[in-house]
C-alpha positions in Angstrom: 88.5 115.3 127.9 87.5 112.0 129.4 83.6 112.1 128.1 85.4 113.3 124.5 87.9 110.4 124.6 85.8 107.2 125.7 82.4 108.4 125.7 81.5 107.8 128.9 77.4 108.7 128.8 76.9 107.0 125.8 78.0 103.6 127.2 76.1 104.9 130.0 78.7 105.1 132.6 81.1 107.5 134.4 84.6 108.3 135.7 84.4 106.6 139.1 82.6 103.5 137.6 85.6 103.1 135.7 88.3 103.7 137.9 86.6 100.9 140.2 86.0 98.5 136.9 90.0 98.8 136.4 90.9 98.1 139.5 88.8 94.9 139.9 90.0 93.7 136.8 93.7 94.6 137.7 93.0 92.8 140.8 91.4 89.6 139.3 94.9 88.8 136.6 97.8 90.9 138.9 98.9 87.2 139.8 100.9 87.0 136.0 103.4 89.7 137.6 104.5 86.7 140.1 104.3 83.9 137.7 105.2 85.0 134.4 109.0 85.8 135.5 108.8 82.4 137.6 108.0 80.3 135.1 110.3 82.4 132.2 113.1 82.1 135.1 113.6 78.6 134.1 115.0 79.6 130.3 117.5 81.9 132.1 115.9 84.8 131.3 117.1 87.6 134.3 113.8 87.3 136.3 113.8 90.9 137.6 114.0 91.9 133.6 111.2 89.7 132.8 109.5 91.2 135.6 109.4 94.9 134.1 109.0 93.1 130.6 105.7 91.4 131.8 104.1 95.0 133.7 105.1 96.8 130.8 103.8 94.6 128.0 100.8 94.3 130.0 100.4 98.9 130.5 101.3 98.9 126.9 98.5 96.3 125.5 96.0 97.6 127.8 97.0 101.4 126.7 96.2 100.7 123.3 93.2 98.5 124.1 91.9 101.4 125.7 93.2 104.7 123.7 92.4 103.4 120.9 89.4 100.9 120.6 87.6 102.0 123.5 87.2 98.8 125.1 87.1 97.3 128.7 89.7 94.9 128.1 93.3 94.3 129.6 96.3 92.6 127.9 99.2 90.8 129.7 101.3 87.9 128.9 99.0 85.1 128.5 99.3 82.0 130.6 99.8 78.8 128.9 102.0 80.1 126.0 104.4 81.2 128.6 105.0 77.7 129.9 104.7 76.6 126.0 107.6 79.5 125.3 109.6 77.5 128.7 109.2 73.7 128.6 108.5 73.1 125.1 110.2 75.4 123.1 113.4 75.9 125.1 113.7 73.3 127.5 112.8 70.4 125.5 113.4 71.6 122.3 116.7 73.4 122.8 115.9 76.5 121.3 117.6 79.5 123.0 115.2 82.1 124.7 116.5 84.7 121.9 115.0 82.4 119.7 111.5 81.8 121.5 111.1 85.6 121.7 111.7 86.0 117.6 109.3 83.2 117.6 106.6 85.1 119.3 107.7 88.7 117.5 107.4 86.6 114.1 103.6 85.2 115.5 102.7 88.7 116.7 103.6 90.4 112.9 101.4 87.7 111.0 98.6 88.1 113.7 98.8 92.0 112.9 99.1 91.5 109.0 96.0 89.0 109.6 94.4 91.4 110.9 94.5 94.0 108.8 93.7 92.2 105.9 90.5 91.2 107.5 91.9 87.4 107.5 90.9 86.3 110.6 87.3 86.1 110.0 87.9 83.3 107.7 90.7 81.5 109.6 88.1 81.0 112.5 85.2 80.3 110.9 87.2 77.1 108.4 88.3 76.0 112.0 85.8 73.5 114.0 84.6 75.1 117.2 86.0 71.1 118.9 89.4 71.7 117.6 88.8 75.3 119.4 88.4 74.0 122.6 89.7 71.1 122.7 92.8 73.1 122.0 91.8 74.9 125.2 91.5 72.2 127.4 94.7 70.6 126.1 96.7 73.9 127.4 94.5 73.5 130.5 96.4 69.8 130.9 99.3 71.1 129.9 99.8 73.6 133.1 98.1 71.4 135.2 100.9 68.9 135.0 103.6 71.9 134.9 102.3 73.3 138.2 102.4 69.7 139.2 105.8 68.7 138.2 107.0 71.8 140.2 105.5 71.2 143.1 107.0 67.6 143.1 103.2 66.2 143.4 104.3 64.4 140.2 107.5 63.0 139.4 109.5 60.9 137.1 109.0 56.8 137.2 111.2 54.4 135.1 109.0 51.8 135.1 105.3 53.9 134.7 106.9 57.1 133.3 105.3 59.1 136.0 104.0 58.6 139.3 103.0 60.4 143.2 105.8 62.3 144.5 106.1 63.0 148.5 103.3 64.7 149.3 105.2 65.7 153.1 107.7 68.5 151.3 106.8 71.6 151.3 106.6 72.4 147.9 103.6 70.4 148.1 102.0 71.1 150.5 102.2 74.9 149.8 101.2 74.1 145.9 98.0 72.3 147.8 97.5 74.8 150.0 97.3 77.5 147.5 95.0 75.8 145.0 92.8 75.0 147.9 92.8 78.3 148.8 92.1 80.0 145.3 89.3 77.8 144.7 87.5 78.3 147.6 88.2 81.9 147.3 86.5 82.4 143.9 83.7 80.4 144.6 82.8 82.8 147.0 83.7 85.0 144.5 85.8 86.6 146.0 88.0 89.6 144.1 91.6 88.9 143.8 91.3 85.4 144.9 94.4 84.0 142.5 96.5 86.9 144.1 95.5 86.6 147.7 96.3 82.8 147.6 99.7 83.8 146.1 100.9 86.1 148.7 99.2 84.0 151.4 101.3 80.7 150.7 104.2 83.4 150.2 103.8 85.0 153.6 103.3 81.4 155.1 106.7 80.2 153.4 108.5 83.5 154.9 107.1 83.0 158.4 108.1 79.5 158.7 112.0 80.0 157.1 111.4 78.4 153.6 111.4 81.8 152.0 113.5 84.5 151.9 112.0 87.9 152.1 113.5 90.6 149.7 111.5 93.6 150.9 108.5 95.2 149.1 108.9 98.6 147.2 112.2 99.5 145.4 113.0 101.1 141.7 112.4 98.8 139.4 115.0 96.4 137.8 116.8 96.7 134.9 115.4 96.1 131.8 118.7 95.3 129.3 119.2 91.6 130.2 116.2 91.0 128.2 115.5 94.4 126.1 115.7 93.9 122.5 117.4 90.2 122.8 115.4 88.9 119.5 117.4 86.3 117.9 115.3 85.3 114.1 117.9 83.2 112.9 116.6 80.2 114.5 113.5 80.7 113.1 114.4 79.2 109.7 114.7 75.3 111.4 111.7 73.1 110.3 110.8 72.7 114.0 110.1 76.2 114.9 107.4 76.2 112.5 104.9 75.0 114.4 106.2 76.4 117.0 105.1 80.0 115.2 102.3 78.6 114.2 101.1 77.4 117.7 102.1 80.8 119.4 100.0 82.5 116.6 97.0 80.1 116.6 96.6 80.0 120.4 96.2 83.6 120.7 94.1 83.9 117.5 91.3 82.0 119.0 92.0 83.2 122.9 91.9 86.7 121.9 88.9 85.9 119.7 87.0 84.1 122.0 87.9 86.6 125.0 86.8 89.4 123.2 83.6 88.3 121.8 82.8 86.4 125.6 83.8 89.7 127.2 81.7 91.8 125.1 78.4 89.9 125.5 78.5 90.0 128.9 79.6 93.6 128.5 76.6 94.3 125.9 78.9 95.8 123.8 78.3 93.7 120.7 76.2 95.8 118.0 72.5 95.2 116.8 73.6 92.5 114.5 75.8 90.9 117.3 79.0 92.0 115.6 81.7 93.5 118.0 82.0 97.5 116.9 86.2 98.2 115.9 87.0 94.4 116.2 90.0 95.2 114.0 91.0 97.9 116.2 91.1 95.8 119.5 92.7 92.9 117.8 95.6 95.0 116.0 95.8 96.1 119.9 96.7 92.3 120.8 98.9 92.0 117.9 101.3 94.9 118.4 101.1 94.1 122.4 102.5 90.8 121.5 104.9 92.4 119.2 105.8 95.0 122.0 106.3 92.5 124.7 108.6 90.5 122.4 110.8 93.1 122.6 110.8 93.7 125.8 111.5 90.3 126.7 108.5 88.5 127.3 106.1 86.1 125.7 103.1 86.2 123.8 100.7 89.4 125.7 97.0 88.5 124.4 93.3 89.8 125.9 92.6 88.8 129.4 89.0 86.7 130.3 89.4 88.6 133.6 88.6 91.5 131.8 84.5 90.2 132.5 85.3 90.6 136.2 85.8 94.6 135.6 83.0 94.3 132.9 80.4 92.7 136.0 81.5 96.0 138.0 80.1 98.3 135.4 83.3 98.9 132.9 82.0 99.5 129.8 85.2 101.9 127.8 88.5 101.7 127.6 88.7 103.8 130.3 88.6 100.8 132.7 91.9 99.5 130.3 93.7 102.6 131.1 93.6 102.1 134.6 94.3 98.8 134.4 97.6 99.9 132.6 98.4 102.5 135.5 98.2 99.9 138.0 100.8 97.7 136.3 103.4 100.9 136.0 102.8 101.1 139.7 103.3 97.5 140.1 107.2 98.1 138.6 108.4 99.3 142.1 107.1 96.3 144.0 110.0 93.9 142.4 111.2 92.5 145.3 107.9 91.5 146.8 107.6 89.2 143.1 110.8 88.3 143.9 109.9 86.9 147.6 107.0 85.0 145.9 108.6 81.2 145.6 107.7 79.0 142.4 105.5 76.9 144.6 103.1 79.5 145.9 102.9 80.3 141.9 102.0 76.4 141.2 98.5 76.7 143.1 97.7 79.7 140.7 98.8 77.6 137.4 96.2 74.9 138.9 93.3 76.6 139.4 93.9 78.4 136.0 94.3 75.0 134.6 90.9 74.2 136.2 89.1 77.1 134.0 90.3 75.9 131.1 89.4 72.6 131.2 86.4 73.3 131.2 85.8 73.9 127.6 85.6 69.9 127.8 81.6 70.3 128.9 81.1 71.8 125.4 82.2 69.3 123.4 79.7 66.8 121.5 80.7 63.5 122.9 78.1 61.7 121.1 79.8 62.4 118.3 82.8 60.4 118.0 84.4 62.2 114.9 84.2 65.9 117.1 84.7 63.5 120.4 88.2 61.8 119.1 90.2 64.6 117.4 89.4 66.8 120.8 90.7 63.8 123.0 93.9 63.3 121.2 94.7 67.1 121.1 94.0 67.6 124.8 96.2 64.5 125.7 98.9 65.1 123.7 100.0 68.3 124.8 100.2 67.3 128.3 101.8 64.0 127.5 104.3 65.4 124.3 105.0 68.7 126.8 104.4 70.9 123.7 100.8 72.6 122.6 102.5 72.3 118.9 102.4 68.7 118.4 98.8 69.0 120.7 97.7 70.9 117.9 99.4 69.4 114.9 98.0 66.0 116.3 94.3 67.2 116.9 94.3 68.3 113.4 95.5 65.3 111.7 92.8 63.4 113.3 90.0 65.3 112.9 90.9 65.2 108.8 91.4 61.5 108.7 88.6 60.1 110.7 85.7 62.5 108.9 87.2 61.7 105.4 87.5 57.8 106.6 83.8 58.6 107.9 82.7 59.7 104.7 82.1 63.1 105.8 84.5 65.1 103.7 82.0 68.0 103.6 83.2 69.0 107.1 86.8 69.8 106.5 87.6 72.8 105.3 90.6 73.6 102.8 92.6 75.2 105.9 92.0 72.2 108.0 93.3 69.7 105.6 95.9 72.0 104.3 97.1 72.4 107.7 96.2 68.9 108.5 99.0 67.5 105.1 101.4 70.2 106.5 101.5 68.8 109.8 102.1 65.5 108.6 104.8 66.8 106.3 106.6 68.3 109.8 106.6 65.1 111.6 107.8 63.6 108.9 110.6 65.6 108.0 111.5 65.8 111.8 112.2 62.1 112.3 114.0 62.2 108.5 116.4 64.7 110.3 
C-alpha cells in the first residue's frame, strides 16, 4: 500500500528511510509547539487552545503535503507572521484576534484561488528577487527585536526611544543563554538544536524556582476557546488591507522559496528544473493556512526544516506523514508547553531571526537602486512593528528611485500598481 501510495523505489528510498527523515524533520521545527501559543498568548487567545490549534494545523498541512503531492515537506504555523498576527495587527493596531484570524482565512482563500488559476507564477516572477529578500530579512529584524523586547534586553527610552535593559534579570539572561545555546548547537549541527535549547533554559528556570512545572503528558486541552472564532467584519477597514495582503504575500514567496530550496537539495525538481505537482503542494499550503484559521491559529506555510529530513534521505511524502503523526502525539504533552516560559521561547525567536537575516548576503549592494528599497523594507518593519508598512514601504521605493533613475523598464505593472496602492493606504490612513 505504502510503495502504491508514495512510490517509494522510484524515488529510490524505503519505509524505514522515511520514518527516520520525519522524525528528524519533526525534531528540527517541534520548537513552534512552545512558541507559537506563547507569542499568540499575548492577543488573549486561551494558550492551551492555540496549543492544539498549532499541532493540528501543522498534522493537517503536513497530511495533505504528503497524501496528496507526495512530497517531503512539513507545514506548521510559520514564525514571523505569528508575531506579525500579535504585535502588529492586534496589539498595535487594535484589531481583535477574531479579526486577525479572518484576516489570515481571507489570505489563505486568495493564496488557494491563486493557485489554482496558475497565478502565482506570474506574481513572483513581476516581483524583484531584492524586494524578496529583503522582505525576508526585514521579518528577520522584526523577531529579533520581539524576542528582544521580551527578554527585557531592550526597552523603552524617552529620550532615544530605545535603549539596554538590565542584563542581571533573568529573563535575560535565560533569553542569552538559550540563543547561545542554539547556535552553538546547530553549528555542530546538531538535530533538534532549537528544541533542546528550549527545554534546557526551561528545565534551568524550574530547577532554580522561576518556573513552575505543570507536569508533562495529559489529554489534550480544549479546543472551543479558539475553534471557529473567525470574525470578517473587520476585514472591510482600509487598514486591514495590507494587513491581508502582507499575510498573503509573506507566505507566497516563503512557501515558494521553501519549496523550490527544499526540492533541489532533495533532487526532486524535474529535467527542466521545474518542481513536478507544484500546484498540488501549494494548494496544500493554502488550505493548511485556511484550516489552521479555523482552528485558531495563524498563517500555517512550508517549513525550510523540511531540508533537514530531506539530508537524511526523505524523498516522498511519506516523510510528511510522519511528521504529522508526531504532532498528534505531541497533543498530550500540553502541560510540558505550558511549563516552557516566554523567555526560554525568546532564544529560539533569535536564532530564527539569525537565518533569516541572512538573505542580506544576496543582495547587490553595488547597486543602489536594489541596495536602497531592500534597506528601507528591512528597517521599517522592525522600527514601524508591522511587516505591512515594511512592505508597503520597500515597494514605494524601489518604484520611485528606478523611475527617478531612468530605469522604468525594471518595474513591472504589479510593482507599480501595488507601489500607487500603497501610497493610496497611507494616505487615506492619516485622512482618517
Amino acid at each position: 500500500m505504502l510503495e502504491s501510495l508514495f512510490k517509494l523505489k522510484a524515488h529510490q528510498t524505503d519505509v524505514r528511510t522515511e520514518v527516520i527523515a520525519g522524525i528528524t524533520t519533526f525534531l528540527t521545527m517541534a520548537y513552534i509547539i512552545f512558541v507559537n501559543p506563547s507569542i499568540l498568548e499575548a492577543t488573549g487567545m486561551d494558550k492551551g487552545a492555540v496549543f492544539v490549534a498549532t499541532c493540528l494545523a501543522a498534522a493537517i498541512g503536513s497530511l495533505i503535503m504528503g497524501l496528496w503531492a507526495n512530497y517531503p515537506i512539513a507545514l506548521a504555523p510559520g514564525m514571523g507572521l505569528n508575531a506579525f498576527f500579535t504585535y502588529t495587527v492586534v496589539l498595535q493596531m487594535g484589531h481583535t484576534w477574531q479579526t486577525a484570524l479572518g484576516a489570515v482565512f481571507l489570505s489563505g482563500f486568495i493564496f488557494f484561488l491563486l493557485s489554482i488559476f496558475k497565478i502565482r507564477e506570474w506574481i513572483i516572477n513581476s516581483i524583484p528577487l531584492s524586494l524578496r529578500l529583503g522582505i525576508a530579512a526585514g521579518i528577520g529584524l522584526f523577531m529579533a527585536l520581539i524576542a528582544l523586547k521580551n527578554a527585557g534586553i531592550v526597552v523603552d527610552n524617552p529620550a532615544t526611544l530605545v535603549t539596554l535593559g538590565d542584563l542581571t534579570q533573568p529573563s535575560a539572561l535565560y533569553t542569552l543563554l538559550g540563543f547561545f545555546t542554539i547556535a552553538a548547537l546547530a553549528y555542530r549541527q546538531v538535530i533538534g538544536a532549537v528544541m533542546i535549547g528550549i527545554l534546557g533554559v526551561s528545565l534551568l528556570a524550574i530547577l532554580f524556582g522561576h518556573q513552575e512545572f505543570n507536569g508533562i503528558i495529559s489529554a489534550p486541552p480544549s479546543l472551543m476557546p479558539t475553534l471557529l472564532q473567525l470574525d470578517f467584519s473587520g476585514l472591510f477597514d482600509v487598514g486591514m488591507i495590507s494587513v491581508v495582503f502582507a499575510f498573503l504575500f509573506v507566505d507566497l514567496f516563503d512557501t515558494s522559496g521553501t519549496l523550490v530550496g527544499v526540492a533541489q537539495r532533495g533532487r526532486l525538481l524535474d529535467k527542466e528544473g521545474k518542481l513536478p505537482n507544484l500546484g498540488r503542494a501549494l494548494m496544500a499550503d493554502s488550505g493548511a493556512t485556511m484550516a489552521g484559521a479555523l482552528l485558531g491559529t495563524s498563517t500555517t506555510t512550508s517549513y525550510i526544516e523540511s531540508a533537514s529530513g530531506i539530508a537524511s534521505g526523505g524523498r516522498t511524502g511519506l516523510t510528511a506523514v510522519v511528521v504529522a503523526g508526531l504532532f498528534l502525539i505531541s497533543l498530550f504533552f500540553a502541560p510540558l508547553a505550558g511549563s516552557v516560559p516566554a523567555y526560554a521561547t525568546a532564544g529560539a525567536l533569535l536564532y530564527v531571526a539569525v537565518l533569516m537575516a541572512g538573505s542580506l548576503a544576496h543582495i547587490e549592494w553595488e547597486d543602489i537602486t536594489e541596495a536602497a528599497p531592500v534597506l528601507v523594507a528591512a528597517l521599517a518593519m522592525p522600527l514601524t512593528f508591522s511587516i505591512a508598512n515594511g512592505i508597503a514601504l520597500g515597494f514605494i521605493t524601489y518604484a520611485v528611485i528606478k523611475l527617478l533613475s531612468g530605469r522604468r523598464e525594471e518595474v513591472s505593472l504589479s510593482v507599480l500598481f501595488l507601489a500607487l496602492l500603497f501610497v493610496a493606504k497611507f494616505v487615506l490612513m492619516q485622512g482618517e
